[in-house]
N, C-alpha and C positions, 0 to 999 in steps of 0.2 A: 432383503433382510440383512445381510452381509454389508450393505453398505451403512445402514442404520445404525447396524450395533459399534460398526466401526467409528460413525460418528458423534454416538455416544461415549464409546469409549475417546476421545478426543476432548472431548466436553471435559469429563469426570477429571484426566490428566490436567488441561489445562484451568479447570477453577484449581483443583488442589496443588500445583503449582504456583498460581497468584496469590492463594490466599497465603501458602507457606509465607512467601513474598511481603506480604503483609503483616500477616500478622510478626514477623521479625524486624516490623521498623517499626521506631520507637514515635514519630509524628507523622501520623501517615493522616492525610487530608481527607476530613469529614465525607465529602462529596465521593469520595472514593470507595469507601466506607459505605456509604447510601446505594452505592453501584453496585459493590457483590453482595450485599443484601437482595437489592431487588430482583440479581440474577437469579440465588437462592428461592426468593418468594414465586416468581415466575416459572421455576421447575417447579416447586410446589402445587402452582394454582394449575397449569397443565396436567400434571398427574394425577390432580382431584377429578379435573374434569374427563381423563381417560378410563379412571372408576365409574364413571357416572353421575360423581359427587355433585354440590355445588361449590365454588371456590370461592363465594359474596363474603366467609369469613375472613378469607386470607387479603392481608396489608400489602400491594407490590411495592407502593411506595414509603417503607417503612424506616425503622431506627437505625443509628450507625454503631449498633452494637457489635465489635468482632470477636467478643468473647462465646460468643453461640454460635457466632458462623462457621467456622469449620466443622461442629456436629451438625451443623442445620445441612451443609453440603454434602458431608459423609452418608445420614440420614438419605436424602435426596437421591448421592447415586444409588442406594443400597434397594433401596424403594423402586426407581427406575429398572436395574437390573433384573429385578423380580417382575416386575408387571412384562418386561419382552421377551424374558426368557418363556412366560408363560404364553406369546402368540404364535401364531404361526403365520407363514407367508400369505397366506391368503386373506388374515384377519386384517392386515395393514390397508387392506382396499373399504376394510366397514369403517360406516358413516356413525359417528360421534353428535350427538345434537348436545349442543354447552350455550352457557349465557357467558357473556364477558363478564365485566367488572360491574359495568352500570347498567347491564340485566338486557342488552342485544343477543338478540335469538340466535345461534350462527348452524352451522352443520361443517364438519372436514372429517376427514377421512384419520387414522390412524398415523396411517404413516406418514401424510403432513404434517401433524400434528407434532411427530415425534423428530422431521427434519427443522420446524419451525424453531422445536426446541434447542437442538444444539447449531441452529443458527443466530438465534437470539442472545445466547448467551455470548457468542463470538462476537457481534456487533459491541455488548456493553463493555467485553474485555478491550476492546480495541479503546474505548474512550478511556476506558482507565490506563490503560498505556501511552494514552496521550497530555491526560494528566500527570502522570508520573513523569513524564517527561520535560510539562510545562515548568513542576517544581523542582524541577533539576535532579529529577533521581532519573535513574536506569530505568526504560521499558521492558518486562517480561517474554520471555518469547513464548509465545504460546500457538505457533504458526502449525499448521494440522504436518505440514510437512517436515518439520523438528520433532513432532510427537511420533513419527511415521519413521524413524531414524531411528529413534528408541526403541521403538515397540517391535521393532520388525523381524 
């Protein structure tokens, strides 16, 4: 659980870091833009589905709105924090049955579910880092091992 929560907190630093990032440039490229939204929708439609919920309402591939993003990700860790502070070690091992997007059956377990998440979110940071990069701005560091220097 300890490694979990550690890697959510990792998550939570490095969106609110990038978005800082963002949202303080004045031409920040669309496609960028489309990126932390979807990281935002994809914590969202994972913690539907760790309620039980369905997530068929939620957009991953949505708008390049960044004036809602930083509440959407605030939102997001606040909601997170809550649902694992209420597990316990043992719950991480129960089985979750969710439909994806396009309504595929799947089953995983919690705590995959909850490493998938702040591994996914790492993967689209990194493209957005590499974007920023392509249009000549500075990359973010958002490396778990920079946050681990902070936090420690």
């Amino acid at each position: 659980m300890k490694t979990i929560i550690r890697m959510m907190d990792h998550m939570y630093w490095a969106n609110a870091r990038l978005f800082a990032v963002l949202h303080a440039t004045a031409d920040v490229n669309y496609d960028i833009i489309k990126l932390m939204n979807h990281i935002a929708a994809a914590e969202q439609v994972w913690l539907t589905r760790l309620e039980g919920k369905s997530s068929a309402h939620i957009t991953i591939w949505e708008s390049n709105d960044i004036a809602s993003l930083g509440a959407r990700l605030q939102e997001n860790e606040r909601q997170y924090k809550r649902y694992i502070n209420e597990l316990t070690e043992a719950q991480l091992d129960d089985q979750i049955q969710y439909q994806s997007q396009n309504g595929t059956a799947f089953q995983s377990s919690i705590g995959e579910i909850l490493m998938h998440v702040a591994l996914h979110g790492q993967y689209h940071r990194g493209q957005i880092n590499r974007a920023l990069r392509e249009s000549s701005d500075n990359p973010i560091s958002v490396d778990y091992i920079m946050f681990s220097r902070i936090d420690s």
